[in-house]
N, C-alpha and C positions, 0 to 999 in steps of 0.2 A: 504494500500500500504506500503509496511516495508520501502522502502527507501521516501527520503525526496526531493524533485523535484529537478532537475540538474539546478541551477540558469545560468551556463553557454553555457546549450544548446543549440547552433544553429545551423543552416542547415537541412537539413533533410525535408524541408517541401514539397517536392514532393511527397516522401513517406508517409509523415503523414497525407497529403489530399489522395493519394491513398487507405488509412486503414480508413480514415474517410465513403470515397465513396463507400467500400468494405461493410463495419459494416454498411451503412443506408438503403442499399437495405434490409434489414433482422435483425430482432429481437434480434437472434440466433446465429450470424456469429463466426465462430473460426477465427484467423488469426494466423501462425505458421512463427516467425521472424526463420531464419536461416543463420548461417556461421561462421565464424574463428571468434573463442575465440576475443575477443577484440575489435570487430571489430563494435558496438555501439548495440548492438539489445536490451540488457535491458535498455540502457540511449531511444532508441526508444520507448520502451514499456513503461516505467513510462511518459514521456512525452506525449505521446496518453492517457494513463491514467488518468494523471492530467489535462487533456485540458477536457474529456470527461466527467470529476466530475463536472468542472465548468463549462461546456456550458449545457447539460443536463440532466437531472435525471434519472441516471443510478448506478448502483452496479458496480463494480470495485473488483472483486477478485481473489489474486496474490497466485498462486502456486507454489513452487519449483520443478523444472524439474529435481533436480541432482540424483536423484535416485526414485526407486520404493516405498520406504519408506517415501519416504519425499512427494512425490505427493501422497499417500492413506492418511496420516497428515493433509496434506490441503485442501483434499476436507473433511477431516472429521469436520475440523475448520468452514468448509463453512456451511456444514449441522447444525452443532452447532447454527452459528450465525441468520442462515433461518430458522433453529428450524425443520429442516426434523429429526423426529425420525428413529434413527439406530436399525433394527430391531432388533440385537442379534453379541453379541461376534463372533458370530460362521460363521455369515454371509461372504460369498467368498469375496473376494477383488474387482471382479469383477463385482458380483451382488450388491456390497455395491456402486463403482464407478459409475455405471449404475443408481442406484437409487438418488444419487445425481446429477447427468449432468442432 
């Protein structure tokens, strides 16, 4: 997790049990925080994060959304650390994202 847990976080816990009961039905589950700039979605997301590291054993891995560049970066970090072999240089962005998700 690149950032360091918001020690002044509060509120939010309607939502945070909403993402809890969302993620336990399923394995697998994506959840897509959206809205205006500023308006708490990554102080949301590392708090679900940090709560979900310490209740149970789970993998926690943070991507950057700010571009196209930055998200192929970190799923390629992710493959790295899972140790998924990258087939080739040459492999599509597409076919390479596929293979890791």
């Amino acid at each position: 997790i690149p950032y360091r847990r918001n020690s002044r976080f509060t509120g939010r816990k309607d939502l945070l049990e909403s993402i809890k009961r969302i993620c336990s039905h399923n394995d697998h589950t994506r959840i897509a925080l959206h809205g205006l700039g500023g308006s708490g979605k990554t102080q949301i997301a590392l708090e679900y994060a940090y709560q979900c590291v310490s209740e149970i054993d789970c993998h926690v891995f943070w991507v950057q959304g700010s571009g196209v560049l930055k998200f192929i970066e970190g799923f390629k970090a992710i493959a790295q650390h899972v140790r998924i072999p990258l087939a080739s240089a040459e492999m599509e962005q597409e076919e390479l994202l596929s293979s890791i998700k």
